[in-house]
C-alpha positions as a Markdown table, in Angstrom:
| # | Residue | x | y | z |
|---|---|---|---|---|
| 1 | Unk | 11.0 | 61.3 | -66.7 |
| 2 | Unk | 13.8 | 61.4 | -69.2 |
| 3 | Unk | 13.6 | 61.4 | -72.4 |
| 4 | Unk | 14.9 | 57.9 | -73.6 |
| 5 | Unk | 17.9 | 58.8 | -75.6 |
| 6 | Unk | 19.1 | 62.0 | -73.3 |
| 7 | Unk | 21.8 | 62.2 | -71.0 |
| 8 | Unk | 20.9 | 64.0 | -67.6 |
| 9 | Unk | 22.9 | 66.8 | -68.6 |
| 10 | Unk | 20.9 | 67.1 | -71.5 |
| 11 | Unk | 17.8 | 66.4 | -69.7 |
| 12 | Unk | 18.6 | 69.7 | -67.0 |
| 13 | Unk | 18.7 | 71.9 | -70.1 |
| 14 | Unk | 15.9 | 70.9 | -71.7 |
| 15 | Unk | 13.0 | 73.6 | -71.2 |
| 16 | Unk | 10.7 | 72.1 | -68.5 |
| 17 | Unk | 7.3 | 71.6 | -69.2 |
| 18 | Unk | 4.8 | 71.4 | -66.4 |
| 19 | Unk | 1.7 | 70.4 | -68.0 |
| 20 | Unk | 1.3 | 67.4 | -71.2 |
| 21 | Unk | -0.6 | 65.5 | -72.7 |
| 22 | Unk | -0.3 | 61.8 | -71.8 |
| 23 | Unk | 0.6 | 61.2 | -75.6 |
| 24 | Unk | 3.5 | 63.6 | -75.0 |
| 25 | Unk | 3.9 | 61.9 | -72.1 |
| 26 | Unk | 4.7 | 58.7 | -73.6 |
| 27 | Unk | 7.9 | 60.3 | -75.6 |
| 28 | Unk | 9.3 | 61.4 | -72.0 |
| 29 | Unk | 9.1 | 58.7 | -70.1 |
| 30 | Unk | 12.4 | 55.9 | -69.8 |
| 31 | Unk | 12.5 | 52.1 | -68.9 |
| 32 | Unk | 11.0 | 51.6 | -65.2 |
| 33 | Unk | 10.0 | 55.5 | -64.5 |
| 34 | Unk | 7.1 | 55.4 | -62.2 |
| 35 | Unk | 3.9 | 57.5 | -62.4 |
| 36 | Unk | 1.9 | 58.9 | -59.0 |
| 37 | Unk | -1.9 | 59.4 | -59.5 |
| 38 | Unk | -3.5 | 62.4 | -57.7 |
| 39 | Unk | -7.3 | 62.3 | -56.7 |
| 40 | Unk | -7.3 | 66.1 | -54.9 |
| 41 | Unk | -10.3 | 66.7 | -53.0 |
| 42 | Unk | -10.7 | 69.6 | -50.5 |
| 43 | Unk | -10.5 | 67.4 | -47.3 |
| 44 | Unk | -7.8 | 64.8 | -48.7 |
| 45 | Unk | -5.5 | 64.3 | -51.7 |
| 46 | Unk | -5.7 | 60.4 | -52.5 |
| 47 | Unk | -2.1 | 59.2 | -53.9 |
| 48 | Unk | -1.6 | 56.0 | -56.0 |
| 49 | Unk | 1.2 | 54.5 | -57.2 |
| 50 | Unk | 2.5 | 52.9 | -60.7 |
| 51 | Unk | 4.6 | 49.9 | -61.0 |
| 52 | Unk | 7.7 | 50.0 | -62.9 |
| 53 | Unk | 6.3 | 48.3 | -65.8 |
| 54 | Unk | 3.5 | 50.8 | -65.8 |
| 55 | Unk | 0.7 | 48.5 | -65.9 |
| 56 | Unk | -1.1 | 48.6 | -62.6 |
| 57 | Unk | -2.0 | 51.3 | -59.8 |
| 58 | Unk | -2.1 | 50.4 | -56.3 |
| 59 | Unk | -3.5 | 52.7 | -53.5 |
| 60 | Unk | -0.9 | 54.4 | -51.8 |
| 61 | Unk | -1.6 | 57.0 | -48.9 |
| 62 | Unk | -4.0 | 59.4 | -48.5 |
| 63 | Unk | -3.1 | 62.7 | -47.1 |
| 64 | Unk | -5.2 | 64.5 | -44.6 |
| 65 | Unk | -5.1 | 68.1 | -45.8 |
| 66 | Unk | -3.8 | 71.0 | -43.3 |
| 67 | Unk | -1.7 | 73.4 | -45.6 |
| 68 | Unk | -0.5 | 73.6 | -49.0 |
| 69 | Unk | 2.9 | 73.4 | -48.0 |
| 70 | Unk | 3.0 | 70.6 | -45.8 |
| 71 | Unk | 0.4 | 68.8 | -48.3 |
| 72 | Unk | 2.6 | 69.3 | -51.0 |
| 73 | Unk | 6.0 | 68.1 | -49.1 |
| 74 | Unk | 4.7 | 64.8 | -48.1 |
| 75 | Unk | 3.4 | 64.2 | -51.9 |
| 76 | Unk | 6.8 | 65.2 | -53.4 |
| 77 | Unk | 8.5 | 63.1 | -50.8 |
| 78 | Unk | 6.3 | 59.9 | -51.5 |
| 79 | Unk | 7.2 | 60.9 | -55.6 |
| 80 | Unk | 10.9 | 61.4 | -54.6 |
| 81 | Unk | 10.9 | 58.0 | -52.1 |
| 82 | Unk | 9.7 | 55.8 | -55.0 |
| 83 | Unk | 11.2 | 57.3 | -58.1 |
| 84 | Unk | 7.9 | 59.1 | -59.4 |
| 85 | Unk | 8.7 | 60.9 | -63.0 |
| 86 | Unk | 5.2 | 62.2 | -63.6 |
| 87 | Unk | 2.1 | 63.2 | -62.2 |
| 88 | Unk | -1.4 | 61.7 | -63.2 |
| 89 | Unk | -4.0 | 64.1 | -61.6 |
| 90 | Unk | -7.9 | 63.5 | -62.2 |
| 91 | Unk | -9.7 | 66.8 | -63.3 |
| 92 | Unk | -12.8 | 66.8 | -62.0 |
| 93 | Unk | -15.4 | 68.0 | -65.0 |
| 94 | Unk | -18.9 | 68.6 | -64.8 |
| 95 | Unk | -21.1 | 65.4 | -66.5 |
| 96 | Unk | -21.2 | 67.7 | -69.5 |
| 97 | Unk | -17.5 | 68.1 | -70.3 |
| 98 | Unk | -17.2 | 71.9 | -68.9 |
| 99 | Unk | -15.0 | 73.1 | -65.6 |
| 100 | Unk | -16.5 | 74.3 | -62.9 |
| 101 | Unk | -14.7 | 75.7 | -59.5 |
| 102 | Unk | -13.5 | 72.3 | -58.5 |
| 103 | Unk | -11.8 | 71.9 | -61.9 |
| 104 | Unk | -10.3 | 75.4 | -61.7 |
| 105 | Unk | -9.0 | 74.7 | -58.3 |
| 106 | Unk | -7.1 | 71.6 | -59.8 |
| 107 | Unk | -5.5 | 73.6 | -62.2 |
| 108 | Unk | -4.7 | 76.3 | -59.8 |
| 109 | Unk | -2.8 | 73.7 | -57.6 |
| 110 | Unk | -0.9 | 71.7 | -60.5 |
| 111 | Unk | 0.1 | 75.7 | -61.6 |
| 112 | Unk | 1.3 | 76.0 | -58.0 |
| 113 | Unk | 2.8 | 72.5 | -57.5 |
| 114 | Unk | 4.5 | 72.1 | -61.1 |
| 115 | Unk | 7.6 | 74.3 | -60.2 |
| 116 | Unk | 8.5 | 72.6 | -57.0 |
| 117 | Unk | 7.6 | 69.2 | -58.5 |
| 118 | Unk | 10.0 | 70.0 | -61.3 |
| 119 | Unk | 7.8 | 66.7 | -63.2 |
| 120 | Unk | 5.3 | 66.4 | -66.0 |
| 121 | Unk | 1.5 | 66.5 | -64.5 |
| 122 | Unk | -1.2 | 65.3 | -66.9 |
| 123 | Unk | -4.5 | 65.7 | -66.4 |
| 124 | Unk | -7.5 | 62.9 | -66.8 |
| 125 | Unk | -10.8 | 63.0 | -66.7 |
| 126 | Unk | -12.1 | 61.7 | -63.3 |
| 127 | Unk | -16.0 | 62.2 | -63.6 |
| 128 | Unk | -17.4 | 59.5 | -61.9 |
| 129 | Unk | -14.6 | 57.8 | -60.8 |
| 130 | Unk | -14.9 | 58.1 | -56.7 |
| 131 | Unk | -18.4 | 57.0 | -57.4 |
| 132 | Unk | -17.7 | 53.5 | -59.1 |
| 133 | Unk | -14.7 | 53.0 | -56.2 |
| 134 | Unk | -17.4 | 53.7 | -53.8 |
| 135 | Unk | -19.8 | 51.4 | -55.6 |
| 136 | Unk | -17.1 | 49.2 | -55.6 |
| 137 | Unk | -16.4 | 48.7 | -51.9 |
| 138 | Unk | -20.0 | 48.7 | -50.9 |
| 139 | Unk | -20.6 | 45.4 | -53.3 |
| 140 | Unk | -17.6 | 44.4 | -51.7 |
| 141 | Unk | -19.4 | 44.9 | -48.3 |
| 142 | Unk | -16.7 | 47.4 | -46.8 |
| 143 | Unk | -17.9 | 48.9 | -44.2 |
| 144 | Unk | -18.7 | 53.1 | -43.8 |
| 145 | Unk | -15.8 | 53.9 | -42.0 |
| 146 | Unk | -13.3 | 51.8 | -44.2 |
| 147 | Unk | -15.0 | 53.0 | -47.6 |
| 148 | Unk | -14.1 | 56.4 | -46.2 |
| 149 | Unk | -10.6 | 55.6 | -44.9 |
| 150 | Unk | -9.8 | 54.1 | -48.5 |
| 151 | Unk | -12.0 | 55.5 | -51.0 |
| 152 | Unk | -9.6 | 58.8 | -52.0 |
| 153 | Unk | -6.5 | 56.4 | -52.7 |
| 154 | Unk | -8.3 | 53.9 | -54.3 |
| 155 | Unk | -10.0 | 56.6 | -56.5 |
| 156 | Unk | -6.5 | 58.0 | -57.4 |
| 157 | Unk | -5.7 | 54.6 | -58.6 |
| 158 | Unk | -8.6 | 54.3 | -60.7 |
| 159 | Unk | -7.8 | 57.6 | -62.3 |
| 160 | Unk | -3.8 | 56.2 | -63.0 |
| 161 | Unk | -5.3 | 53.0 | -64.2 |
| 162 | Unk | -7.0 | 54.7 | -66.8 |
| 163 | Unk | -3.9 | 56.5 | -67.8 |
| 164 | Unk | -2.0 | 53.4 | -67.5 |
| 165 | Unk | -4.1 | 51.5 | -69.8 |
| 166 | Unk | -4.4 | 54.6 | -72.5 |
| 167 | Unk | -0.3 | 54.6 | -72.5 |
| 168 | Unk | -0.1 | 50.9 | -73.6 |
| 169 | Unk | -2.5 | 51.5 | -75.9 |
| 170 | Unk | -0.5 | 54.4 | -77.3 |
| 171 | Unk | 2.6 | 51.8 | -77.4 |
């Protein structure tokens, strides 16, 4: 999450900002920082994981949903526990671009989260993308109760694939 030529003395007094763009992203991040991608549904928040060369997601964990607070502590721990120096979170827009509650919601909890997190969150467009995971596993003849096991993590790394291939791109 640094800045690549700042100390971390430098880095604890520069202003935090909770929420940027994954082009201003790019500028923060150093050599082998990790991302976490955040598929938040109502029921479950679906965490994937970025390896340090930032080129592929893997699934990670999904966390049943009880509380904020205890939601949010097992994230932050998985983020802390694996070096995590931004957050990818899918924004879930209607098919024709606008928010509706769900998307509000999202950007309620990243408002919430962003302080504690003390990390970057950025969102991405994640219409559709529980849909192809789904379509996904049942061409790969998963069964119900696996698809429904898996499909939140898998759909959070779907979203921070995306991101992942839109940061090479950016170079």
């Amino acid at each position: 999450m640094l800045a690549k030529n700042m100390s971390e003395e430098q880095h604890k007094e520069q202003k935090f900002e909770a929420i940027v763009t994954l082009e201003a992203l790019s500028g923060l991040l150093r050599r082998n920082d990790r991302l976490m991608g955040i598929d938040l549904g109502t029921k479950t928040i679906g965490l994937a994981l970025s390896d340090v060369e930032r080129s592929l997601a893997t699934p990670l964990e999904t966390i049943k949903r009880v509380k904020y607070t205890p939601d949010v502590e097992r994230m932050l721990a998985l983020a802390d526990k694996h070096g995590v120096a931004a957050f990818v979170i899918g924004l879930p827009l209607n098919m024709d671009g606008t928010e509706g509650p769900r998307a509000q919601s999202t950007r309620a909890f990243v408002r919430q989260t962003a302080p504690l997190a003390r990390r970057p969150f950025v969102f991405c467009d994640e219409r559709l993308s529980t849909a192809a995971v789904t379509r996904e596993l049942i061409a790969q003849d998963v069964s119900r109760g696996k698809r429904a096991e898996v499909v939140d993590r898998m759909a959070a790394a779907y979203i921070l694939q995306g991101a992942l291939d839109r940061l090479r791109r950016l170079g």
